[in-house]
C-alpha positions as CSV (number, residue, x, y, z in Angstrom):
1,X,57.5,75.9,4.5
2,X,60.4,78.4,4.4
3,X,62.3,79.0,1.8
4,X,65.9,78.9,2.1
5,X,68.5,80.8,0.1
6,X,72.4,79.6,-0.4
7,X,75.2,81.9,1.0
8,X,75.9,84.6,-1.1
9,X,80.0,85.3,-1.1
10,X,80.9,88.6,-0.2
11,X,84.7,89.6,-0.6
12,X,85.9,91.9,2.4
13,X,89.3,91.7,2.1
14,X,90.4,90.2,5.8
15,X,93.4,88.5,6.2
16,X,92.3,84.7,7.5
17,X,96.0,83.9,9.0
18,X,95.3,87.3,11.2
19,X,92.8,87.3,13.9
20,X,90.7,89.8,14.9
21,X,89.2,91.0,18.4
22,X,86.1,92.9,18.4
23,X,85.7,96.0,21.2
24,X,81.5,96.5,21.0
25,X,78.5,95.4,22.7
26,X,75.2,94.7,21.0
27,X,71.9,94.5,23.3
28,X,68.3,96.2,23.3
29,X,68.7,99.8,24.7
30,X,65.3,99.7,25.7
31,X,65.5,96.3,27.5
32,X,69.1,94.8,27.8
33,X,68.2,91.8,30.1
34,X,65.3,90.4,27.9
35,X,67.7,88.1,26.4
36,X,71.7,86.9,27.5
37,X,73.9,88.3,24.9
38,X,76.3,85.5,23.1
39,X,79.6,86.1,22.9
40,X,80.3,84.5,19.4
41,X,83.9,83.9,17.9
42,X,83.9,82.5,13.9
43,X,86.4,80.6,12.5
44,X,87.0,80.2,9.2
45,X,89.6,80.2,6.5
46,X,87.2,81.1,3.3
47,X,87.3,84.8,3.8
48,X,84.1,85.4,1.8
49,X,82.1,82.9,4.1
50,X,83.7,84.3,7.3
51,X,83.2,88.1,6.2
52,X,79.9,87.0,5.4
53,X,78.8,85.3,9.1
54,X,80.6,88.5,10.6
55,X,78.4,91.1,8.8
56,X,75.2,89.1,9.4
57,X,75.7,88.4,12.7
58,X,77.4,91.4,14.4
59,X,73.6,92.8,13.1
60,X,72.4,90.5,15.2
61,X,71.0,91.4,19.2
62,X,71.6,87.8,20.4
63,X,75.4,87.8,19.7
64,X,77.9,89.8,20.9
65,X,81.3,88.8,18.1
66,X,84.1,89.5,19.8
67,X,87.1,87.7,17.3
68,X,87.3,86.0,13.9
69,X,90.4,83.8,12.3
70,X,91.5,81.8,9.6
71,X,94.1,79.8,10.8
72,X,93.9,76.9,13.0
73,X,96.8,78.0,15.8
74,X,95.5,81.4,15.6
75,X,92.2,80.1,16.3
76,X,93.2,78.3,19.5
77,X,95.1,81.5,20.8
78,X,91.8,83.7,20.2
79,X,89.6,81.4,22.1
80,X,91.9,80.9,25.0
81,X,92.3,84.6,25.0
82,X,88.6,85.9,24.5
83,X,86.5,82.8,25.8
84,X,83.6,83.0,24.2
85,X,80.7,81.5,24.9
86,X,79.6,80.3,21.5
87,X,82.0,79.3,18.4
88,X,81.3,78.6,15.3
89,X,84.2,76.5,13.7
90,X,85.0,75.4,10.0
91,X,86.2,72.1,10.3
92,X,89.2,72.0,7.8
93,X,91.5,74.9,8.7
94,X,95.3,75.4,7.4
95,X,97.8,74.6,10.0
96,X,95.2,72.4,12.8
97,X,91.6,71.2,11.6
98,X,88.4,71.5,13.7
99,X,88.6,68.4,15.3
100,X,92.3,69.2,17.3
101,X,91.0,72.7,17.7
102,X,88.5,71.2,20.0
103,X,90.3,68.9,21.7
104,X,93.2,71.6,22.9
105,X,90.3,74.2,23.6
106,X,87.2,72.0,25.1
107,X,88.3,70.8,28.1
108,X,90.0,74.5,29.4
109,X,86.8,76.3,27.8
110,X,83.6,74.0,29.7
111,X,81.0,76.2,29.2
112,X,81.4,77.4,25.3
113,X,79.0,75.9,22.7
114,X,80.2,74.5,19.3
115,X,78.6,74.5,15.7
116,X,80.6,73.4,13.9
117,X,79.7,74.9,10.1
118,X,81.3,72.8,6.9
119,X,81.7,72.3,3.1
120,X,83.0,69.2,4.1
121,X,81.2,66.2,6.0
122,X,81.4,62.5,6.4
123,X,80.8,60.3,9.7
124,X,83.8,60.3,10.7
125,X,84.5,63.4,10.5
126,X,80.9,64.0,12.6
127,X,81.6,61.8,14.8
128,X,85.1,63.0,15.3
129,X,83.7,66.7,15.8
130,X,81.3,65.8,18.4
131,X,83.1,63.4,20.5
132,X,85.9,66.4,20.6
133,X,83.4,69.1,21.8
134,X,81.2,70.3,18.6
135,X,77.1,70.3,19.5
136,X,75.8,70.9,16.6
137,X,77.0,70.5,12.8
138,X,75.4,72.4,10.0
139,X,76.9,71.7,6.3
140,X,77.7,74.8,4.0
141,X,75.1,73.8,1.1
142,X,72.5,74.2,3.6
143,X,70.6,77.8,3.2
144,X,71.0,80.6,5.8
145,X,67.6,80.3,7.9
146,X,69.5,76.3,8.7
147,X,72.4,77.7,9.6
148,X,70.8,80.6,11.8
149,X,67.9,77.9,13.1
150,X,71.5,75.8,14.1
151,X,73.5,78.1,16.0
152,X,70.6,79.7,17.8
153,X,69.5,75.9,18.9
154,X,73.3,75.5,20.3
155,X,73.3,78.7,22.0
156,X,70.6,78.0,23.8
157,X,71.9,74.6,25.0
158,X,70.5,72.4,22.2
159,X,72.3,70.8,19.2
160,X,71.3,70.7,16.1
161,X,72.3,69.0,12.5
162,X,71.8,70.3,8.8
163,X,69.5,67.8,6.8
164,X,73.1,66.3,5.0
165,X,74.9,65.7,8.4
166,X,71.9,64.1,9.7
167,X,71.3,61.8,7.0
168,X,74.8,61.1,7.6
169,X,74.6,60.7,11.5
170,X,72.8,57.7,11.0
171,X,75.8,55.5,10.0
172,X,77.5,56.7,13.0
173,X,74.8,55.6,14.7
174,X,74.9,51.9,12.7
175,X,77.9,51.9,13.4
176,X,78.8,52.8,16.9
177,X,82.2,50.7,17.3
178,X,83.3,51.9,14.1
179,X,86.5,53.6,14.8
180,X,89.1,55.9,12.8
181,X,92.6,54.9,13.1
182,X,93.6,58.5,13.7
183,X,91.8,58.2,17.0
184,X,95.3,56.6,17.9
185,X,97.3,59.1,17.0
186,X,98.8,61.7,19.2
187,X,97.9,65.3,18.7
188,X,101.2,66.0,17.5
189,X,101.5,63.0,15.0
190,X,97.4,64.3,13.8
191,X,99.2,67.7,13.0
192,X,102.3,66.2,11.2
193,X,99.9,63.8,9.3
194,X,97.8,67.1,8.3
195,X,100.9,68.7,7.3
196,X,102.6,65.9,5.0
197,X,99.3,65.8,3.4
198,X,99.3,69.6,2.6
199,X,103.1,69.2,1.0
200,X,104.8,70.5,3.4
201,X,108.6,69.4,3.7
202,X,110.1,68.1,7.0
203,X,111.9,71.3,7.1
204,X,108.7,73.6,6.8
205,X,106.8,71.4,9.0
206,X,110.0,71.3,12.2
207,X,110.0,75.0,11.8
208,X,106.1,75.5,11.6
209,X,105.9,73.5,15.0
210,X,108.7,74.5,16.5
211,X,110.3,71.0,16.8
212,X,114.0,69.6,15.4
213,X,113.8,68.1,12.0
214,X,114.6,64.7,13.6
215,X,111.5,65.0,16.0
216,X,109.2,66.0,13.0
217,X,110.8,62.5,11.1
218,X,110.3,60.2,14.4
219,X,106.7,61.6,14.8
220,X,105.8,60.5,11.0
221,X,107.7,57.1,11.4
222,X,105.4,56.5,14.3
223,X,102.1,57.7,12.5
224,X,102.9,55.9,9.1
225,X,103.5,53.0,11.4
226,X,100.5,52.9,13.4
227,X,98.3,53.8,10.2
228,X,100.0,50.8,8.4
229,X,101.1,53.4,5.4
230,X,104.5,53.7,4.0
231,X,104.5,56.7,1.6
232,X,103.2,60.1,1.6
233,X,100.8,59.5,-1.4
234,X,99.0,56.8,1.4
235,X,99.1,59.5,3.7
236,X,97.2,62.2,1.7
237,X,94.6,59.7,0.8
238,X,93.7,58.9,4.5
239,X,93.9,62.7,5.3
240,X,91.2,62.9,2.7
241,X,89.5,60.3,3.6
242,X,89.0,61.4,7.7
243,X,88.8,65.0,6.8
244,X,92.2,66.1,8.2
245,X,92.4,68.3,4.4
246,X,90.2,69.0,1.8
247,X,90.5,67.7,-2.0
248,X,91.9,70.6,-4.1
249,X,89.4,71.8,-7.1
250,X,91.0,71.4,-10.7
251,X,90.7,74.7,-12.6
């Protein structure tokens, strides 16, 4: 039986709203084609954790990290830029979650592999994950030989699910028909919906988007009236509820 250790936070000091691109190459000098190199970009807006996955793995002769981020538009731009060939992806992000990360980025990016990595898991936010792109789906409270066991199972063309997300899986499972009324929701109304949830005014959300103030209130007439919800307290509670945001911790 191994033993497995929680994450240990270690504070870097990155900026998670400003990507970074990595330059180097790490393979065996003595025999660089035993194994294909990875090329590995992390996502995730906790800078300790992300710090943390970059340190461990950049030490590592299987991956190759060539970007990190914190933000979810940022995130899409790296990717589309860099294509890696493996991701791993927090699945609440500020500005566009996991789940619409994928389903901008999957279908232009075929080949790249997804484990998704998250504090927070339900099943339908797994099933939402994997039906966008994700292969695998390791939970944060899991220790560090799972999450290492997970993404080198995805790289090499397997998936893989922490003990939590597979317990979880099986409801999906029970429930295959089961679906999340977000599924019909555009990709725009999904980011507005994300947005009113986070507090953001109609003013900070047209400008954040790039969109007139009018679009931004036609988008959330349309959402509230296909989710059957008529304030904005209703709205935050289904973004919790699908995974679109995260509960905020009391001090």
């Amino acid at each position: 039986m191994v033993e497995q250790h929680p994450f240990k936070l270690l504070v870097l000091g990155s900026n998670p709203s400003q990507p970074t691109t990595f330059s180097y190459h790490l393979t065996d000098p003595l025999n660089p084609h035993a194994t294909t190199v990875k090329r590995l970009v992390i996502i995730e807006d906790q800078t300790a954790i992300r710090e943390m996955l970059v340190e461990i793995l950049r030490l590592d002769p299987n991956y190759q990290l060539v970007g990190e981020s914190g933000d979810g538009q940022s995130a899409v731009n790296l990717c589309l830029e860099v294509k890696p060939d493996l991701l791993v992806l927090d699945a609440k992000l500020p500005g566009l979650n996991g789940v619409d990360i994928l389903r901008r980025i999957s279908k232009k990016l075929p080949g790249m592999r997804v484990m998704v990595f998250s504090g927070y898991e339900n099943p339908m936010l797994v099933r939402e994950m994997l039906e966008a792109g994700a292969h695998g789906f390791v939970e944060k409270t899991a220790g560090l030989f799972e999450f290492k066991k997970g993404l080198e199972t995805v790289a090499s063309g397997g998936t893989y699910f922490g003990p939590a997300v597979a317990a979880l899986l099986r409801d999906v499972v029970a429930n295959p028909d089961a679906s999340s009324a977000s599924d019909f929701l555009t990709d725009r109304e999904r980011e507005i919906l994300q947005l009113v949830a986070e507090s953001h005014s109609t003013r900070e959300i047209a400008a954040k988007l790039g969109i007139s103030i009018k679009t931004v209130d036609n988008h959330r007439t349309n959402l509230m009236r296909k989710l059957n919800l008529h304030d904005v307290a209703s709205l935050t509670r289904y973004a919790l509820e699908v995974g679109l945001i995260e509960q905020k911790k009391t001090q």
